[in-house]
C-alpha positions as CSV (number, residue, x, y, z in Angstrom):
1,X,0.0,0.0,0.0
2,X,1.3,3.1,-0.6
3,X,1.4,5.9,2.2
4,X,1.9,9.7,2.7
5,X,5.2,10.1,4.0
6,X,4.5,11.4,6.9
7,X,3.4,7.7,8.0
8,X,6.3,6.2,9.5
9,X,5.5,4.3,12.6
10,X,2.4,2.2,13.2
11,X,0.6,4.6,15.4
12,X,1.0,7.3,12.9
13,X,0.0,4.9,9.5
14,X,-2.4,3.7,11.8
15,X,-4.1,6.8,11.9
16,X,-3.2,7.4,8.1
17,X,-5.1,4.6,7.4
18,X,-8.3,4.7,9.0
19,X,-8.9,8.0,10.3
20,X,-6.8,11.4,8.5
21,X,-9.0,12.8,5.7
22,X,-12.1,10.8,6.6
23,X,-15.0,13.4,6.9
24,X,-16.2,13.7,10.6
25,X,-19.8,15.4,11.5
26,X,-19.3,13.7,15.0
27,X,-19.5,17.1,17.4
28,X,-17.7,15.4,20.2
29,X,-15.3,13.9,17.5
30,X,-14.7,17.7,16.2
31,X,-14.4,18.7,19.9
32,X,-11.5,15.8,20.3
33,X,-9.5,16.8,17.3
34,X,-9.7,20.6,18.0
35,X,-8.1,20.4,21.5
36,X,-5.7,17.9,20.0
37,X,-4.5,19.8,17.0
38,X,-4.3,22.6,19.6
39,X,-2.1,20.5,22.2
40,X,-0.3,19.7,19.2
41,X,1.2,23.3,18.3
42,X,5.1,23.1,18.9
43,X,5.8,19.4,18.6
44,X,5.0,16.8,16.5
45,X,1.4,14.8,16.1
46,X,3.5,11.5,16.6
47,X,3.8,12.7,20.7
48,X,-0.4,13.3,20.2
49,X,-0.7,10.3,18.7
50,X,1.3,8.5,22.1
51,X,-0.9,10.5,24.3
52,X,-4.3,10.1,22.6
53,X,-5.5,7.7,25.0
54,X,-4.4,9.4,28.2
55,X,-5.8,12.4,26.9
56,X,-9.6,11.2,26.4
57,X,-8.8,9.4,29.9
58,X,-8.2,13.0,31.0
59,X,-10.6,15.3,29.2
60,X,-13.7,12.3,30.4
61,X,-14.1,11.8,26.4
62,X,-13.7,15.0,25.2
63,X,-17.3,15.9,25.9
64,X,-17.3,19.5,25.6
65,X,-19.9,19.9,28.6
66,X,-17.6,18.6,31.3
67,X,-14.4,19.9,30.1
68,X,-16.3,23.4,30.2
69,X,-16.6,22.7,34.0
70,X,-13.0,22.1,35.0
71,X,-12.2,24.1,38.1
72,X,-8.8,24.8,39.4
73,X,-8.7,21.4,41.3
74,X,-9.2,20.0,37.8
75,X,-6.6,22.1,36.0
76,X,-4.1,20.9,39.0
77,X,-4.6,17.0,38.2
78,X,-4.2,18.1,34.5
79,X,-0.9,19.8,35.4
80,X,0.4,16.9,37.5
81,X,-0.7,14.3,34.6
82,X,2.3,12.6,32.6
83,X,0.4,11.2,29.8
84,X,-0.9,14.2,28.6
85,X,1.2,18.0,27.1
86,X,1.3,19.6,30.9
87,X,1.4,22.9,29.3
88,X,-0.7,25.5,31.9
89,X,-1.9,28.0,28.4
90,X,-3.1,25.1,26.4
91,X,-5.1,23.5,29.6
92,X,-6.5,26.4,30.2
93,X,-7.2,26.9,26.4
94,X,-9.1,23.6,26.0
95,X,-11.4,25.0,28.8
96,X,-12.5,27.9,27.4
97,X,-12.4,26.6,24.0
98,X,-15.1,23.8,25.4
99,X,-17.1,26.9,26.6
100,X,-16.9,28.2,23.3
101,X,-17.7,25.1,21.6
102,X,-21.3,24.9,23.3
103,X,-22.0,28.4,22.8
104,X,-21.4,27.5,18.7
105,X,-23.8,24.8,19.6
106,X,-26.3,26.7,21.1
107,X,-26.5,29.2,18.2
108,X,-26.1,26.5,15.3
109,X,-27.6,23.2,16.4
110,X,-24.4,21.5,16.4
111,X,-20.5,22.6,15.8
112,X,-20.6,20.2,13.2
113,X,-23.8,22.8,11.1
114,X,-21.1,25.8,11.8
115,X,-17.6,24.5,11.0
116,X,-18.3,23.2,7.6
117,X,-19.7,26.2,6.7
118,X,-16.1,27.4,6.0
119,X,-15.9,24.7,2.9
120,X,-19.6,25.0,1.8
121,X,-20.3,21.6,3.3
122,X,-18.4,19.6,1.4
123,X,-14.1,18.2,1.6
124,X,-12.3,19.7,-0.5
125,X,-10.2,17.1,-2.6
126,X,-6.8,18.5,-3.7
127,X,-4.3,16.6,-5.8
128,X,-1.2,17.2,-4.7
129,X,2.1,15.3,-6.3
130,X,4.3,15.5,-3.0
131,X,3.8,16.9,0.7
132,X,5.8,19.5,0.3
133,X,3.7,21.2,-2.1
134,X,0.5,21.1,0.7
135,X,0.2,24.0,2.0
136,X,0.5,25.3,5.9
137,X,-2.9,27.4,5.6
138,X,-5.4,28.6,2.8
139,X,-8.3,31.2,2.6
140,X,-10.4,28.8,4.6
141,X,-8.6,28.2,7.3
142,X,-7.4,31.6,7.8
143,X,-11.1,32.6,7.6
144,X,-11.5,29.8,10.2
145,X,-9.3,30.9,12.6
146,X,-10.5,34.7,12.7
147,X,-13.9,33.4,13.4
148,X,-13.3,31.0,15.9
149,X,-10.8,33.2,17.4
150,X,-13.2,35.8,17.5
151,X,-15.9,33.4,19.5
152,X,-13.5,32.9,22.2
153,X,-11.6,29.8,21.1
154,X,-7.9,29.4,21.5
155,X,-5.2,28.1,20.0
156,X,-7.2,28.1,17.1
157,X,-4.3,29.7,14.6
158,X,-4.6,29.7,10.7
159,X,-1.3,26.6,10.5
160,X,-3.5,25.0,13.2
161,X,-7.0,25.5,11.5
162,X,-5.9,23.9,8.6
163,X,-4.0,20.7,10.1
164,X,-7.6,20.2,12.0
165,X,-9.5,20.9,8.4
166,X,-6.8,17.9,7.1
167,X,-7.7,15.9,10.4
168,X,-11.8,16.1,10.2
169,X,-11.7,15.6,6.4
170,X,-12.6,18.7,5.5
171,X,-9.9,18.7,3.2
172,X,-8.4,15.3,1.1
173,X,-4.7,16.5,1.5
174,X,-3.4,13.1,0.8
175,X,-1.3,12.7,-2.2
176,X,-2.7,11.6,-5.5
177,X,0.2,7.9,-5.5
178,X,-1.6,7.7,-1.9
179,X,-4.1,4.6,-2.0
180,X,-5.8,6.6,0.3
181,X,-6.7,9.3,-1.7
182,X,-9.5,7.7,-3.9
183,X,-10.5,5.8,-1.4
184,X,-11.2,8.7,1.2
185,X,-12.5,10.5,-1.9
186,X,-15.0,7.9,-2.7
187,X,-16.0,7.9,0.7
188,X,-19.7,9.6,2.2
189,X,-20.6,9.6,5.6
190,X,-23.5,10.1,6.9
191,X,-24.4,13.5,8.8
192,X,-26.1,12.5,12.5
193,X,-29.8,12.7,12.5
194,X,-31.3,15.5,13.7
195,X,-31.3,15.1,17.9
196,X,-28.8,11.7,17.5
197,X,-26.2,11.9,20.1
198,X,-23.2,13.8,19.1
């Protein structure tokens, strides 16, 4: 099978494989990766990758209603937790990024109805030769980062707007020799029915 070639280890082509590119409408899936892709920012999505678990451990599932209620005792076992980035500024961030997450809720019906506005609905499907001719950010995300930026979310830059637009399939970014490519092309999920569980 051929592979991006950022795929090098098994946790990262395992994740190359069955989940990068994929459109998600999942809202507590689109919670996960944007506190992810944030934690990310300064080292490499291999160490995210290693800490995935611990991190869902830690967040209780990424459910953006309890992480919006982490008090200070909470940010404290956060701080003290090995498995996950102990950074204090992206803790904090993921906190009021959660609060900001159910206020998009609130005024959408879901995160999922808001955040692909920003590609009419629909992944885009480059078709790039290499990686190094994907770029770090585009209209999109740029216009994606000044929005959410200005609803209160952090760490929420353009570079990391569009590695979380690669990550939620809202963009095909893998490379045309990529067996991946068609087949995540070819691919249509399902949006949730209206009141299903996010």
């Amino acid at each position: 099978m051929k592979r991006c070639a950022w795929a090098r280890n098994p946790l990262a082509v395992a994740y190359h494989d069955r989940e990068w590119g994929v459109p998600v409408r999942n809202d507590r899936k689109l919670f996960e990766l944007l506190i992810l892709e944030g934690a990310q920012a300064g080292l490499s999505w291999d160490t995210i990758l290693r800490k995935r678990s611990a991190y869902r451990k830690a967040y209780l599932g990424f459910r953006p209603e309890k992480v919006a209620r982490f008090d200070a005792k909470k940010k404290r076992a956060l701080l003290a937790d090995a498995g996950i980035v102990r950074n204090r500024l992206k803790i904090e961030s993921a906190i009021t990024s959660a609060r900001a997450f159910l206020q998009v809720q609130q005024e959408f019906g879901s995160f999922d109805d808001y955040i692909w506005r920003f590609v009419d609905g629909k992944p885009r499907r480059n078709t790039w030769g290499t990686m190094r001719q994907v770029p770090t950010h585009t209209s999109e995300s740029d216009a994606m980062s000044k929005d959410l930026k200005k609803r209160g979310f952090r760490f929420v830059g353009t570079t990391i707007c569009y590695a979380y637009m690669q990550a939620a399939g809202m963009v095909n970014d893998h490379v045309v020799e990529c067996s991946r490519h068609r087949e995540v092309g070819a691919r249509r999920r399902a949006r949730p029915a209206a009141g299903a569980p996010a």
